[in-house]
N, C-alpha and C positions, 0 to 999 in steps of 0.2 A: 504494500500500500504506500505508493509514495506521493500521489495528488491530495494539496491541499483544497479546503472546500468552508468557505465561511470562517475564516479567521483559522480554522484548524487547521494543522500540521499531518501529513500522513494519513488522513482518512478516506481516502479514495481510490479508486482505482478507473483505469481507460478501461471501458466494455470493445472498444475495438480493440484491444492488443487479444482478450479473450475473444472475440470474434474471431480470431485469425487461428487460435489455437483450437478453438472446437471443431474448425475446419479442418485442421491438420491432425485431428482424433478421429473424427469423421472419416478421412480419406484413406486414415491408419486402420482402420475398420473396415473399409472397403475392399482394402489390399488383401485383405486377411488375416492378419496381426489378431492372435486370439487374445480374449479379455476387452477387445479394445471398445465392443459394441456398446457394451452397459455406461463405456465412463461417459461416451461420448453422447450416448443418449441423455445422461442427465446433465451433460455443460452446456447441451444445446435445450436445455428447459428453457434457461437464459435469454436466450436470443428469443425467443417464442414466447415467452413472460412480457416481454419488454413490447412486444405487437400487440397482444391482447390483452392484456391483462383488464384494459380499460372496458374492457365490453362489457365487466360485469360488476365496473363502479364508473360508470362514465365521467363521475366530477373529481374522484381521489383518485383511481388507479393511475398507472402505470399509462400514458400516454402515446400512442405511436408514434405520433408526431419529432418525438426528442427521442425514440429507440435506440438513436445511434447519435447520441450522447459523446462526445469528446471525455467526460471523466464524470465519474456516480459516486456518493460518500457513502459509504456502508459501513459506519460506527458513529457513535457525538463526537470522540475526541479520540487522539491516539493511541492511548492506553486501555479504550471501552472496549466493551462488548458490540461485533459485527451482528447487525442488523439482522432480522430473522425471515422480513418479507422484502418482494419486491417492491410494495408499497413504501413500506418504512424508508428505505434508500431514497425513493423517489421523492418522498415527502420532506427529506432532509434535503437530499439535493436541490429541489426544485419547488421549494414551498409559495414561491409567487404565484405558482401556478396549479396548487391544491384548491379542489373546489371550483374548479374552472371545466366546462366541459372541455373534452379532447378537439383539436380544431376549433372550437370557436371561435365568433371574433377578437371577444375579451380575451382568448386563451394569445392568438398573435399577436394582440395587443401587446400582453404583456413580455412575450420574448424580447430581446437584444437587438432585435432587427427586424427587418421587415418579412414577413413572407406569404407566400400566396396559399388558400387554402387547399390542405391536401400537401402542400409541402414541408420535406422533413427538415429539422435544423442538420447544419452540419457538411451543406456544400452540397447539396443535393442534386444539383447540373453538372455535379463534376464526375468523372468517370474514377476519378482517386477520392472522391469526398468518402465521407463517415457511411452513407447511407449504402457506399457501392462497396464500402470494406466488409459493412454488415450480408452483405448480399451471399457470398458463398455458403458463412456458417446458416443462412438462413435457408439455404436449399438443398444444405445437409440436415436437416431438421426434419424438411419434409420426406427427404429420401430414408433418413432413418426411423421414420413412423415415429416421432416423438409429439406425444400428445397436443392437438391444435393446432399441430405446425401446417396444415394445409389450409387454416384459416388466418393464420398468422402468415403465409405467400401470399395468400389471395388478398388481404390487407395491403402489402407492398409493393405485388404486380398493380394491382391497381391504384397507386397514386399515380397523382397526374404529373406529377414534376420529375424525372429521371433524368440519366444522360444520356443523349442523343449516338455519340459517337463510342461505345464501346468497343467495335471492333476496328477501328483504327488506333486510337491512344490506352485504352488500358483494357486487352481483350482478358486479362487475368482474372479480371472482377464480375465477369459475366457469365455466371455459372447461374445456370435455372438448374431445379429438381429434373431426375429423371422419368418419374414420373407422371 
């Protein structure tokens, strides 16, 4: 844990560096690698939490909008006890934004910047942005049958804001489900 987050020291972590690794658990499981299916199933809970989680507290959960988060706080302070819900992290990380529906206007409002609805924070037009690093571990989620991940793609295929050129500048990041 080495992102700070609200005045605190070491309380967070980047969900894209664990995007990158559940992908590479995922792929280790695909290969063969025995043991490897069960770990990767549950890292990739993660990535599938952070898509829907809101569906089924539209004003606190876990928003999809910020899924692909640059850095999440998952303790109060550096010496605490890690968080136990998704929610919890989210609530700490992003409390301007508890109580706000997912996409709303008030919810843009309230981000850093501007964005159009349906768009994720995090560089979303970029073919390297947050939302295209998220992209792999999330269609390893679907292919490894981990619970909701086929509503948690369908969630993601369908925003309106992507990147346009993946297979010219970063065809790495464009991995869909197999199935």
């Amino acid at each position: 844990m080495i992102y700070p987050s609200h005045g605190e020291k070491r309380v967070g972590v980047g969900p894209w560096q664990q995007d990158f690794f559940a992908w590479s658990v995922s792929n280790a499981a695909n290969l063969g690698f025995e043991g490897y299916d069960e770990f990767a199933q549950w890292l990739l809970e993660f990535q599938v939490g952070r898509m829907v989680n809101w569906v089924n507290d539209k004003e606190n959960g876990f928003c999809w909008i910020v899924a692909a988060t640059y850095s999440l706080q998952i303790r109060p302070h550096q010496n605490g006890p890690e968080y136990r819900t998704l929610d919890e992290a989210y609530q700490a990380s992003m409390p301007e934004l508890v109580g706000l529906a997912c996409d709303s206007q008030e919810f843009r409002n309230r981000l850093s910047q501007r964005y159009e609805k349906g768009e994720m924070t995090g560089y979303a037009h970029s073919t390297t942005g947050f939302p295209s690093n998220f992209q792999p571990a999330l269609a390893a989620s679907v292919d490894m049958n981990v619970e909701d991940a086929a509503t948690a793609w369908q969630i993601f295929d369908d925003r309106p804001v992507k990147p346009r050129r993946y297979n010219v500048v970063a065809p790495q990041f464009a991995i869909m489900p197999r199935q």
